[in-house]
VOBA-1610 file (N, C-alpha, C; in pm, whole numbers, padded with zeros to 5 digits, always signed):
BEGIN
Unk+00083-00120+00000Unk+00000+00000+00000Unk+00087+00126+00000Unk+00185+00155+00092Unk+00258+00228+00070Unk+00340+00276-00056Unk+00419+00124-00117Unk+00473+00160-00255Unk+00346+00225-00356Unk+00267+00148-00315Unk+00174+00208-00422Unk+00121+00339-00434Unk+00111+00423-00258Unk+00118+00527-00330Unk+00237+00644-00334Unk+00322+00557-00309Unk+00457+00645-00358Unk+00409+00668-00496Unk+00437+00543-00551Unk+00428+00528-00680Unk+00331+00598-00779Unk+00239+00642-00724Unk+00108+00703-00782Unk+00184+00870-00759Unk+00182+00904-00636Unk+00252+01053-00617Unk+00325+01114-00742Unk+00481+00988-00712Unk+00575+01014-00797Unk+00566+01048-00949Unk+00477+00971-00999Unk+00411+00928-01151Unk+00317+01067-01142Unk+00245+01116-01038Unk+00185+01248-01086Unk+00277+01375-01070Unk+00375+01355-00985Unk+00459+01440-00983Unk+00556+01460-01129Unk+00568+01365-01167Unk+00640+01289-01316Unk+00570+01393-01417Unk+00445+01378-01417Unk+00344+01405-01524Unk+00359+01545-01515Unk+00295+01600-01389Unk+00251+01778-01365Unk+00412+01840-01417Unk+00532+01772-01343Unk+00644+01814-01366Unk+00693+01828-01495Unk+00665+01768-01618Unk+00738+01707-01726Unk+00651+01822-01789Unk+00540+01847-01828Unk+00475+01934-01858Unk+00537+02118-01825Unk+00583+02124-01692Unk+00625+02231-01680Unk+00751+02254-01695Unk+00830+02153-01713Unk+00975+02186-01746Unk+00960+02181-01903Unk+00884+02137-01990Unk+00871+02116-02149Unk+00820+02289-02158Unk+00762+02347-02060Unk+00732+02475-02056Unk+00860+02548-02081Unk+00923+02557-01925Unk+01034+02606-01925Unk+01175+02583-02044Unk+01140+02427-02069Unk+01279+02447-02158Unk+01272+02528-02299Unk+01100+02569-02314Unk+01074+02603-02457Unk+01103+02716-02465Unk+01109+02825-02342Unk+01113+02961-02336Unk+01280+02939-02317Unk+01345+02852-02248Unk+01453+02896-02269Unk+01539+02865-02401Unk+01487+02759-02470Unk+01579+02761-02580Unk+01494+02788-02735Unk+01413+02867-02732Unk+01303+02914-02820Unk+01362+02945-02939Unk+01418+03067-02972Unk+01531+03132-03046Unk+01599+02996-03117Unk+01663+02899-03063Unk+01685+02813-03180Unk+01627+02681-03132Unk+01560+02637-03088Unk+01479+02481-03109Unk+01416+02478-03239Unk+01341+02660-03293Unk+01319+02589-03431Unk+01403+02554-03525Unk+01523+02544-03487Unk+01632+02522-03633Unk+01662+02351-03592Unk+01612+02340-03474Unk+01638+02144-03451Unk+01613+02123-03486Unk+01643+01974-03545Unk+01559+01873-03605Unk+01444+01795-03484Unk+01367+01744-03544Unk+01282+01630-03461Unk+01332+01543-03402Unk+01445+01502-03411Unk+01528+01420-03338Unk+01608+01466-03240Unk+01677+01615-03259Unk+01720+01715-03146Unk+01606+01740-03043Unk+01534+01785-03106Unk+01427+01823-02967Unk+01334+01764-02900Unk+01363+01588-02926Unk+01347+01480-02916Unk+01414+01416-02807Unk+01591+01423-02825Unk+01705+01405-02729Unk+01662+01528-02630Unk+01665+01632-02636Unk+01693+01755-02532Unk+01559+01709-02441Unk+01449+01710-02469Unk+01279+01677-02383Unk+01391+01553-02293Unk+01426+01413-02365Unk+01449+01313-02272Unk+01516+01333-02243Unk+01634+01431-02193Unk+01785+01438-02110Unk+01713+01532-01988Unk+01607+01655-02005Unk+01572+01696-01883Unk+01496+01599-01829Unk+01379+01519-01920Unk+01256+01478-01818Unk+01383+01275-01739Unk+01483+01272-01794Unk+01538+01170-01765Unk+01610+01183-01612Unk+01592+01338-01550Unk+01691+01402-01490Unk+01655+01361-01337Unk+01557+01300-01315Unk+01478+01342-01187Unk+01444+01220-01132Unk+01497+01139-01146Unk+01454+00977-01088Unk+01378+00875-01234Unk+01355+00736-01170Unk+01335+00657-01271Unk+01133+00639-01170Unk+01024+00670-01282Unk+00903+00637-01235Unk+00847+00531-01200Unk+00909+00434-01288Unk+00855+00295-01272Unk+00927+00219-01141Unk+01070+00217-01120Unk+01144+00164-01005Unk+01138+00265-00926Unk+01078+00369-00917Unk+01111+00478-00772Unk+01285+00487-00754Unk+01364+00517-00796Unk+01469+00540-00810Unk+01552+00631-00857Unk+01708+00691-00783Unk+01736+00766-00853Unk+01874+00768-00802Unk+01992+00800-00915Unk+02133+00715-00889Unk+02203+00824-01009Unk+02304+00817-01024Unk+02471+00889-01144Unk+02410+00900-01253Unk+02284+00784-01319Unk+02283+00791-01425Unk+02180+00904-01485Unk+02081+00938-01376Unk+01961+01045-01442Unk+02063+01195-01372Unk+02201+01219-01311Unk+02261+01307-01278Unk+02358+01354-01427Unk+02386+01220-01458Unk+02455+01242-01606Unk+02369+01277-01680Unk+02226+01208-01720Unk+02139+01266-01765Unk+02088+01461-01794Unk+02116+01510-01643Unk+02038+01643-01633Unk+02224+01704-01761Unk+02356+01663-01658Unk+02471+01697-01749Unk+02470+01669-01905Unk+02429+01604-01945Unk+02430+01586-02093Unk+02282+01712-02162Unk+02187+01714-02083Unk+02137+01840-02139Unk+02183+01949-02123Unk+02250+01967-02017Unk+02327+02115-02024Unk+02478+02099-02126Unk+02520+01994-02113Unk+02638+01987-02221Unk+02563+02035-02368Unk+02392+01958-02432Unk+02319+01960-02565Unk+02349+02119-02564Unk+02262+02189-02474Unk+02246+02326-02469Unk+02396+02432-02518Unk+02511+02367-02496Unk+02591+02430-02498Unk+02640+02437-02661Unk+02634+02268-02678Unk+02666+02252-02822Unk+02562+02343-02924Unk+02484+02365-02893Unk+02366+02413-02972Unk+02346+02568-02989Unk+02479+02643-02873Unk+02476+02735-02879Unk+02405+02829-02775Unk+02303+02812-02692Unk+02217+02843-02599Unk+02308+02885-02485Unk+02416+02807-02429Unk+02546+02891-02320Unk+02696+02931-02409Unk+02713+02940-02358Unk+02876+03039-02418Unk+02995+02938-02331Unk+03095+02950-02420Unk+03225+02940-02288Unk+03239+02991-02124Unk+03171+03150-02156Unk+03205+03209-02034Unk+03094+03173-01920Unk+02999+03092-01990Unk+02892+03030-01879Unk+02938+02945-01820Unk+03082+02857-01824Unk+03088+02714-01795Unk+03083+02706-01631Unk+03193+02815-01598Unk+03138+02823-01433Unk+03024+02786-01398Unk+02958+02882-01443Unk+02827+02887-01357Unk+02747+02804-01348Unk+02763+02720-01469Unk+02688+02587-01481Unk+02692+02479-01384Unk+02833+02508-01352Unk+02868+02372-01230Unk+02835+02460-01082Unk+02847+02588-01143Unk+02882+02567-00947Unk+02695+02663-00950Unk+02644+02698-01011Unk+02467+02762-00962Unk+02417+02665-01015Unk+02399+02641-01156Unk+02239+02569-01220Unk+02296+02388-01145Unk+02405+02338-01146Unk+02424+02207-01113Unk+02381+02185-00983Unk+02430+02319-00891Unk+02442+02297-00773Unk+02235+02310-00750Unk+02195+02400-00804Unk+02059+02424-00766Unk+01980+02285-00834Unk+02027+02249-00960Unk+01942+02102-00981Unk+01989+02012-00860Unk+02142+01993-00785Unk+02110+01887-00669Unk+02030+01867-00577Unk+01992+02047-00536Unk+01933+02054-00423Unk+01803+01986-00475Unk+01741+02026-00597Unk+01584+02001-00585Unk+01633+01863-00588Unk+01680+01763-00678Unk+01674+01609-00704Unk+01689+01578-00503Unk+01740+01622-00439Unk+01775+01592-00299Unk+01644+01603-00216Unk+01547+01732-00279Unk+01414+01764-00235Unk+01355+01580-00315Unk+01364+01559-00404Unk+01258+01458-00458Unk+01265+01369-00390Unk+01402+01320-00395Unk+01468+01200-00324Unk+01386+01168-00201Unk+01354+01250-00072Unk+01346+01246+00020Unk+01197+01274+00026Unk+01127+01346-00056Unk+00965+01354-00052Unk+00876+01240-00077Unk+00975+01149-00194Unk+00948+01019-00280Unk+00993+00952-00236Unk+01068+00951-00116Unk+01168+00767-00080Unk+01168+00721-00177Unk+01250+00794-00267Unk+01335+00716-00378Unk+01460+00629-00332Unk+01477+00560-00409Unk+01565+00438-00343Unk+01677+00473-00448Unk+01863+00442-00360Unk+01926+00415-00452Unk+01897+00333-00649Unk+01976+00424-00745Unk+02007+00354-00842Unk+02106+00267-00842Unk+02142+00137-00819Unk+02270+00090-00894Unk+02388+00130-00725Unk+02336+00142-00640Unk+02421+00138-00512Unk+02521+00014-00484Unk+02627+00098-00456Unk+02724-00013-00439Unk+02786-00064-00275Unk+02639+00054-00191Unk+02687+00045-00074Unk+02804+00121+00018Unk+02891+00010+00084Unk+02989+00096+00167Unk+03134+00112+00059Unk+03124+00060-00124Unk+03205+00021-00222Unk+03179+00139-00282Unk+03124+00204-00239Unk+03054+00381-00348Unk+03063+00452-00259Unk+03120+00554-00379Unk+03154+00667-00282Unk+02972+00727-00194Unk+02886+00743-00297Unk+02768+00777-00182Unk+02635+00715-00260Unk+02512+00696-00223Unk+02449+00638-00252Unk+02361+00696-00400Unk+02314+00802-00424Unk+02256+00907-00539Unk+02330+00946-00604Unk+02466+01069-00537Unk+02552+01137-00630Unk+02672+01080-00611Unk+02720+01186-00773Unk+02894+01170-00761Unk+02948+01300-00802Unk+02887+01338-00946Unk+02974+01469-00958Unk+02964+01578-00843Unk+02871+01591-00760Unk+02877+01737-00649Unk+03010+01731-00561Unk+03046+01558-00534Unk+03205+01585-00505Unk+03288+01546-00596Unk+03289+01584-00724Unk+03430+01623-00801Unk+03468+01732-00804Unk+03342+01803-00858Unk+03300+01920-00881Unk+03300+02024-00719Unk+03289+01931-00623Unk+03256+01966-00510Unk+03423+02044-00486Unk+03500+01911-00472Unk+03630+01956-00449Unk+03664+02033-00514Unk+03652+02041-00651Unk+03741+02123-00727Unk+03713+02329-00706Unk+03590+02343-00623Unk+03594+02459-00546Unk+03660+02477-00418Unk+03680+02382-00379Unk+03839+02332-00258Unk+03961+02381-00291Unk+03971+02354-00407Unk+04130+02357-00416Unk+04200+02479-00416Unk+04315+02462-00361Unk+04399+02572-00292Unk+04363+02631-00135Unk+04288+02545-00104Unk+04254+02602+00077Unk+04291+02487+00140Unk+04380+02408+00104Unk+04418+02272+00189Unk+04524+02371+00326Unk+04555+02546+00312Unk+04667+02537+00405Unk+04552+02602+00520Unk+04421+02594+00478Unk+04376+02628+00598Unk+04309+02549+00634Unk+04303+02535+00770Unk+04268+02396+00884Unk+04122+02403+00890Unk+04062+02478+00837Unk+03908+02498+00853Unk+03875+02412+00700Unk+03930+02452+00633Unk+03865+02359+00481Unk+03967+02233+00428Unk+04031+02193+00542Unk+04115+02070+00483Unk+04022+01972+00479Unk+04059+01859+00370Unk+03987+01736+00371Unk+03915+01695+00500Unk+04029+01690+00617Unk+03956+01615+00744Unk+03818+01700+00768Unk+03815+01846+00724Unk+03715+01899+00767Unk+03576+01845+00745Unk+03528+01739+00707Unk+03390+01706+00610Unk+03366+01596+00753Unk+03445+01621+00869Unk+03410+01510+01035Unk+03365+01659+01124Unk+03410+01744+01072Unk+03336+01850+01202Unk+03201+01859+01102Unk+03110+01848+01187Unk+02937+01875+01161Unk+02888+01982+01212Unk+02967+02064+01266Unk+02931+02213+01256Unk+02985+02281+01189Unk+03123+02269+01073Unk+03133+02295+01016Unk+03070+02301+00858Unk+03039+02198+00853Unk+02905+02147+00781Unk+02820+02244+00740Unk+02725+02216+00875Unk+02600+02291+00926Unk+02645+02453+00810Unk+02750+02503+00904Unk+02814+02656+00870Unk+02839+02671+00697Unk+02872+02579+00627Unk+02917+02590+00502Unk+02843+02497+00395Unk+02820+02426+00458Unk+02701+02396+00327Unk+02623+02458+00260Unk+02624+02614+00242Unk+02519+02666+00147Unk+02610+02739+00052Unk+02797+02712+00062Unk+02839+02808-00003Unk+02922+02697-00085Unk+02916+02572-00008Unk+03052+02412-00106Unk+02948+02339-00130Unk+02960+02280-00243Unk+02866+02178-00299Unk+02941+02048-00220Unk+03086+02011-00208Unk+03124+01882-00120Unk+03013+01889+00043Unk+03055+01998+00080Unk+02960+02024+00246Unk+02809+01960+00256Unk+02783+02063+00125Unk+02638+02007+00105Unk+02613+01820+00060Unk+02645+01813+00004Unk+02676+01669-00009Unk+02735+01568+00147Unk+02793+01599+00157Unk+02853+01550+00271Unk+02709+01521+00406Unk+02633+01676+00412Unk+02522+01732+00492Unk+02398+01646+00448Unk+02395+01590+00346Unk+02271+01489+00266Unk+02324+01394+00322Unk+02391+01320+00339Unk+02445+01205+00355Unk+02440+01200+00523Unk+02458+01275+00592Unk+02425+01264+00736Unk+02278+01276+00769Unk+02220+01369+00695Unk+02085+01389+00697Unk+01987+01218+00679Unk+02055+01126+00598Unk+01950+01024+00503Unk+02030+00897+00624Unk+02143+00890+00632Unk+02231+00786+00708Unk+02279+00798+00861Unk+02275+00925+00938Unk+02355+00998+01038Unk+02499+00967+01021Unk+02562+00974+01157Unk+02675+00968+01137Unk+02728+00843+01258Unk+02843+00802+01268Unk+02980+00878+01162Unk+03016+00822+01087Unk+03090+00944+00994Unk+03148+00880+00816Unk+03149+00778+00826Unk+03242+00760+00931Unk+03371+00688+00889Unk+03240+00513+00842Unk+03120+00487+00912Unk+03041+00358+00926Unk+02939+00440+00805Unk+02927+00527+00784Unk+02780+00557+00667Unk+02830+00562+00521Unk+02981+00649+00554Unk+03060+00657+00374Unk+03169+00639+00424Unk+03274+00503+00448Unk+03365+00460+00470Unk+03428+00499+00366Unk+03412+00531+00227Unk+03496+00545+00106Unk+03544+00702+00127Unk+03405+00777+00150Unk+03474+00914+00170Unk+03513+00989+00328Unk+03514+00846+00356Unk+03563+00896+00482Unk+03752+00903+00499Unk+03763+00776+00368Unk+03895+00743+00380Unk+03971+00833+00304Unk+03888+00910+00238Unk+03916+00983+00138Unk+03955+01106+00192Unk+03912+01131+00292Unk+03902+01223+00343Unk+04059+01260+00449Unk+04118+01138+00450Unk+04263+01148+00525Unk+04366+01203+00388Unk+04375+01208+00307Unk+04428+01267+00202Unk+04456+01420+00273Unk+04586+01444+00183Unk+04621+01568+00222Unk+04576+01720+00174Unk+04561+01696+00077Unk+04514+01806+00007Unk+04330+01775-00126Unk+04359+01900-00166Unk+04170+01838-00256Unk+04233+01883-00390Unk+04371+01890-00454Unk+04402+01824-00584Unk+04406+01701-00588Unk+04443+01648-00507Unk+04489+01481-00492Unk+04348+01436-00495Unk+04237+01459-00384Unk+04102+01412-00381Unk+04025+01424-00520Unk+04065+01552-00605Unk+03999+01610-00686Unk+04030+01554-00830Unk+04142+01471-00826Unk+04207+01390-00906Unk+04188+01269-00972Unk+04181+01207-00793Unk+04147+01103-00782Unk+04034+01073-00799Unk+03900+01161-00776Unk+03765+01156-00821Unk+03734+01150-00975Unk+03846+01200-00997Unk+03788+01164-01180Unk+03840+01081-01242Unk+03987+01058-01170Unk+03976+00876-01270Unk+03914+00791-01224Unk+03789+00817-01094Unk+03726+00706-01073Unk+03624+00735-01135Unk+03558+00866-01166Unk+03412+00859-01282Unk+03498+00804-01410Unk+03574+00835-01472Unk+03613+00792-01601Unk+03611+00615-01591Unk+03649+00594-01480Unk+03698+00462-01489Unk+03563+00349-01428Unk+03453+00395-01342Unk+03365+00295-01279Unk+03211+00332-01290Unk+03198+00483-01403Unk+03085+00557-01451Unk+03104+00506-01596Unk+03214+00652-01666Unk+03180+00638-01826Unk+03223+00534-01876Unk+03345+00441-01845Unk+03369+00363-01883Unk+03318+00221-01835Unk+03173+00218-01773Unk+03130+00129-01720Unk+03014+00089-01776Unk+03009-00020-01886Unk+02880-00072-01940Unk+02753-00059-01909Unk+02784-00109-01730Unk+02615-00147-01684Unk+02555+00020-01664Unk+02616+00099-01642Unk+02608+00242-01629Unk+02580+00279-01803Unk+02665+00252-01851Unk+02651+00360-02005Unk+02527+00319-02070Unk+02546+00182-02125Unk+02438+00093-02196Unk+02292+00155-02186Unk+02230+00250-02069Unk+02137+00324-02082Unk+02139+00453-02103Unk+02283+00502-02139Unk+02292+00627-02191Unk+02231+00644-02322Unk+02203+00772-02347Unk+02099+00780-02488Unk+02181+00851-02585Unk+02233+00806-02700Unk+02298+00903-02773Unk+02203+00964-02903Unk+02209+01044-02936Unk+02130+01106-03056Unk+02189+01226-03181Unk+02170+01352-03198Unk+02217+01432-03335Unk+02310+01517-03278Unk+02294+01522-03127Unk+02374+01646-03048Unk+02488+01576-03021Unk+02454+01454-02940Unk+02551+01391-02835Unk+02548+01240-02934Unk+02684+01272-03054Unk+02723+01171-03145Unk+02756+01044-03064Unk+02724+00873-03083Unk+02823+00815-03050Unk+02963+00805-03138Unk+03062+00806-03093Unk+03164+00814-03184Unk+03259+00683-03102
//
């Protein structure tokens, strides 16, 4: 009874939602969607409405996060952001799509996608700490934002609205409590590292290496006119 009416919620939330973001994406990319083809504006509809959990399994995991990233990557190719947007993309519109997917997550008891447990770095996301760290870097000489810092929880509390790692870190105590070291043993260990080039490093040859280059992960990636397979 319960799944069921998750499941009903979610699926109307799905519906009312998909409708208003097909709103929103039309006003924002108006000016040239008419020069797409039917197959472009075909891919762009399924990379946002793909962005927000899976309806049928109540779920939501890296792959509908890569999802929301590959429409903002379409958008770029297409001309709609500039170079000089790239900032902002990661650290406002990325950071503001986590928060809401973090709102769904938790309204919907959505369940991990594809969790690997205490073997993953966290159960939903990954890029908010690549991306997370890489607004880290160069403050490893102060003792307030070194790696170890992500074990003080009032530090947390204090900075999570300005680091996407904090905030992340702050979800993960919020859904699991604490401590790390038993809820995210991976980033807990991660977290003895000295500096957040090394962390920030090391985070991306592990998306390259256990995300993009990972079948059971890609195989539902969608490629289409924007996003060539090559």
């Amino acid at each position: 009874m319960v799944f069921a009416v998750r499941y009903r919620n979610f699926r109307v939330f799905r519906y009312s939602g998909s409708r208003k973001n097909i709103g929103m994406f039309a006003i924002l990319v108006y000016e040239r969607i008419l020069s797409c083809s039917k197959l472009a504006k075909l891919e762009l509809s399924t990379y946002i409405l793909s962005s927000f959990g899976d309806p049928s399994r109540l779920d939501y995991g890296t792959g509908h996060e890569l999802a929301f990233c590959a429409f903002l990557l379409c958008c770029y190719k297409i001309g709609i952001f500039c170079p000089d947007d790239l900032h902002d993309l990661g650290a406002i519109i990325f950071t503001k799509y986590t928060d809401v997917a973090r709102k769904i997550i938790v309204k919907y008891s959505l369940e991990p996608a594809g969790s690997r447990g205490s073997w993953g770095l966290d159960d939903y996301f990954f890029l908010p700490f690549y991306w997370g760290s890489a607004q880290l870097l160069g403050q490893d000489s102060q003792d307030m934002f070194s790696p170890a810092a992500i074990c003080d929880d009032q530090l947390i509390k204090l900075h999570m609205g300005s680091y996407m790692y904090f905030a992340s870190i702050s979800f993960i105590t919020k859904m699991k409590g604490t401590p790390l070291s038993i809820t995210a043993p991976l980033l807990y260990d991660i977290s003895q590292l000295k500096s957040w080039s090394k962390i920030n490093a090391g985070l991306l040859k592990m998306y390259q290496a256990e995300y993009l280059s990972s079948l059971p992960m890609m195989q539902h990636f969608l490629f289409g006119s924007i996003l060539v397979f090559e």
